[in-house]
C-alpha positions in Angstrom: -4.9 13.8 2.5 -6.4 12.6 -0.7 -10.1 11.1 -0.4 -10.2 7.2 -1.1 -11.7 5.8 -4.0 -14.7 4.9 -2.0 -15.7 8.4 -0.9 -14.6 10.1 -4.4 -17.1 7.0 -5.8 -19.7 7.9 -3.2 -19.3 11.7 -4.2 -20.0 11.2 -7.8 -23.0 9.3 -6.9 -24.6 11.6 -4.5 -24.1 14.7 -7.0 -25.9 12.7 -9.2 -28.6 11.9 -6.6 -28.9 15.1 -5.8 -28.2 14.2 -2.0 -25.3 14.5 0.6 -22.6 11.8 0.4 -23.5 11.1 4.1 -27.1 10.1 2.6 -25.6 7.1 0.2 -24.9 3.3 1.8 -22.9 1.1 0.1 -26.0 -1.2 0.0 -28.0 1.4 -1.9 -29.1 0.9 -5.7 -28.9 3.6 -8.2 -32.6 2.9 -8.3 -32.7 3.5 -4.4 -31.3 6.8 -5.2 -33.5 7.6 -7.3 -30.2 7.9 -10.4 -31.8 7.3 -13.7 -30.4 5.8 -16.9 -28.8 9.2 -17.8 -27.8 10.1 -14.6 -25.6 6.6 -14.6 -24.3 7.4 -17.8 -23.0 10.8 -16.1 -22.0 9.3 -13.3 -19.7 6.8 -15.5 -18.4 9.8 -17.1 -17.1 11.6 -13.8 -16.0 8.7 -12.9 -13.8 8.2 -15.7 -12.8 11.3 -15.4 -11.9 11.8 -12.1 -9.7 8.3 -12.0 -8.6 8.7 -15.6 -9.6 5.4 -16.7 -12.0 3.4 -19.1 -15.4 2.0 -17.9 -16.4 -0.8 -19.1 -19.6 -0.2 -19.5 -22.5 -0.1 -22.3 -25.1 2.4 -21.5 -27.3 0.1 -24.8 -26.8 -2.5 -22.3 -26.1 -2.2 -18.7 -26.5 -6.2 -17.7 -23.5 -7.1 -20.5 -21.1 -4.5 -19.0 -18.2 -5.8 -17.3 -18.9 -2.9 -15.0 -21.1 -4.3 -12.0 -23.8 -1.2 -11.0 -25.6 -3.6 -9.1 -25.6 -1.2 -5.8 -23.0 1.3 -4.4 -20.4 -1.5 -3.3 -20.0 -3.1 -6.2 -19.3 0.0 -7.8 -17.2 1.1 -5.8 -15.3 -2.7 -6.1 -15.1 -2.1 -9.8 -13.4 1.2 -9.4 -11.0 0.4 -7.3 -10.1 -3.2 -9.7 -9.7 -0.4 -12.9 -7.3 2.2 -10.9 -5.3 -0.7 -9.5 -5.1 -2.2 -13.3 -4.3 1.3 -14.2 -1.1 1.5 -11.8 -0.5 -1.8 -12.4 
């Protein structure tokens, strides 16, 4: 069975981390995680391509991105919104 959007999300994440998936909440900030800029940017990245789609996001400028990285839920949120606007 293919892995939900949520746990491929909260995959990506922990890789970056360095930690187990098991070890990320959805509450949890990148900062929490101890992800820095770079490691967000890389994260973005898998994420694009592991759902073959287009983050909107400005690593210049993370607060005027459309892509919300405020914690793990709200990433995971903005996922799922651009593969469902993919399938569309």
């Amino acid at each position: 069975m293919p892995k939900s959007v949520e746990e491929q999300v909260i995959a990506i994440i922990a890789e970056q981390a360095l930690i187990e998936p098991g070890d990320v909440s959805m509450d949890s900030t990148l900062e929490d995680l101890g992800i820095d800029s770079l490691g967000l940017v890389e994260a973005v990245f898998a994420i694009e391509e592991t759902f073959d789609v287009s983050v909107p996001f400005n690593a210049n400028d993370p607060a005027e991105s459309e892509f919300d990285i405020t914690n793990v839920k709200s990433m995971v949120a903005a996922v799922e919104k651009l593969v469902v606007e993919k399938s569309g």
